[in-house]
C-alpha positions in Angstrom: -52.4 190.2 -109.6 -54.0 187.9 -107.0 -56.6 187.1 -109.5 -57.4 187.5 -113.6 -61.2 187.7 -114.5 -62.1 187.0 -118.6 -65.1 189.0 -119.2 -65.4 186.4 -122.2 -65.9 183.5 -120.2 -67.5 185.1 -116.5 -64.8 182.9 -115.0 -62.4 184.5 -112.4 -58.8 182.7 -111.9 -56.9 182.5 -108.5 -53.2 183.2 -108.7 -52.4 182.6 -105.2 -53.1 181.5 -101.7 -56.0 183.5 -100.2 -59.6 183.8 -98.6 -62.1 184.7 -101.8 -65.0 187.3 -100.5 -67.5 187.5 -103.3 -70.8 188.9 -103.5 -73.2 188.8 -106.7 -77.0 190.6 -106.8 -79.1 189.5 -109.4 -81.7 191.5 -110.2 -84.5 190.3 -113.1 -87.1 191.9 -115.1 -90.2 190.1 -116.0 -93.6 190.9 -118.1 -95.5 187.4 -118.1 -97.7 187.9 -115.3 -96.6 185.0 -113.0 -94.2 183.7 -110.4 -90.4 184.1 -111.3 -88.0 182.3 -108.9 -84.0 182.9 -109.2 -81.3 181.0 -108.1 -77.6 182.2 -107.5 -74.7 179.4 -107.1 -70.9 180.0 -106.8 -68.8 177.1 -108.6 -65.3 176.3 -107.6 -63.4 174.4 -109.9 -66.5 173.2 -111.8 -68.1 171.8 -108.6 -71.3 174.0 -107.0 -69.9 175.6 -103.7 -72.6 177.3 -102.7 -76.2 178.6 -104.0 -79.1 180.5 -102.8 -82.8 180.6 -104.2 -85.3 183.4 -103.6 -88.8 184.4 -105.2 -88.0 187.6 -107.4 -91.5 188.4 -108.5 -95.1 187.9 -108.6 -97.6 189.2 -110.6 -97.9 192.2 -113.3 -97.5 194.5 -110.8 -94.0 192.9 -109.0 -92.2 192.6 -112.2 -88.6 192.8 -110.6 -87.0 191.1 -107.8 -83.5 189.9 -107.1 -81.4 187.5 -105.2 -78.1 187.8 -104.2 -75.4 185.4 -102.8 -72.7 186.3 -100.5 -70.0 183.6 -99.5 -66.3 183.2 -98.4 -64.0 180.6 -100.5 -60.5 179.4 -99.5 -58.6 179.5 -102.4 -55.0 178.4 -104.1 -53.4 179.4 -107.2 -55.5 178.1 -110.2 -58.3 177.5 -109.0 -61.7 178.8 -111.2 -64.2 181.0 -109.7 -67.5 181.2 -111.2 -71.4 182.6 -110.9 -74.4 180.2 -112.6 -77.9 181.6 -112.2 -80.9 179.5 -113.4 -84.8 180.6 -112.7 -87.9 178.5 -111.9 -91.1 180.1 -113.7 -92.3 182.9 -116.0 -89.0 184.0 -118.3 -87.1 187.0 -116.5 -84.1 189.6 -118.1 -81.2 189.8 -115.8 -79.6 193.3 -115.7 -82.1 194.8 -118.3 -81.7 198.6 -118.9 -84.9 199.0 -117.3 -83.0 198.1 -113.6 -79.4 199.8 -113.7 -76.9 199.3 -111.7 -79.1 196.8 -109.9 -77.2 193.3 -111.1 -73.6 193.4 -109.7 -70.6 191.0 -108.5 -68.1 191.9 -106.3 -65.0 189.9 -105.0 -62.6 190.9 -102.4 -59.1 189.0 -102.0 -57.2 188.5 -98.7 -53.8 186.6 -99.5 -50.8 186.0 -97.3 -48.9 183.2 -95.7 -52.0 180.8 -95.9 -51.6 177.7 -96.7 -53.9 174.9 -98.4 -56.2 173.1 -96.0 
């Protein structure tokens, strides 16, 4: 395997030289009438990477709203991969029955003869 993922822990370990593709839409539900604003970060190693932050919903009518965060990591064999999202505002459910399939992660592994920057 180029990689292990631990459902337990949401963390996603590198077992080899490579270029990390990974993708993660998160989509939030909320009922309390107000602004909801979510932000998506990718950690290497402990350390934020990279992060995005978008307004998700509104009002009582514009309960739902995502964000999603696309990046490309260069990656060697231990390093720790993993997704935080915080939100700014009025309480919000992430991946709540009420939106399937609507909160996902992807990750897509290139490995070869690289070697560490």
């Amino acid at each position: 395997d180029v990689y292990t993922f631990t459902p337990s822990t949401g963390e996603l370990e590198i077992d080899e030289y490579g270029m990390l593709e990974i993708t993660a839409t998160l989509t939030g539900y909320q009922s309390g009438g107000d602004r909801h604003q979510l932000s998506a970060y990718v950690y290497v190693n402990g350390s934020r990477y990279a992060g995005i932050t978008n307004y998700a919903s509104r009002n009582q009518t514009q309960r739902s709203g995502g964000v999603t965060i696309s990046t490309l990591v260069n990656c060697a064999p231990t390093d720790v991969i993993t997704i935080r999202v915080k939100h700014l505002g009025v309480a919000a459910i992430i991946g709540r029955s009420l939106l399937p399939d609507e909160t996902f992660i992807t990750a897509k592994f290139w490995s070869g003869n690289q070697t560490p920057p």
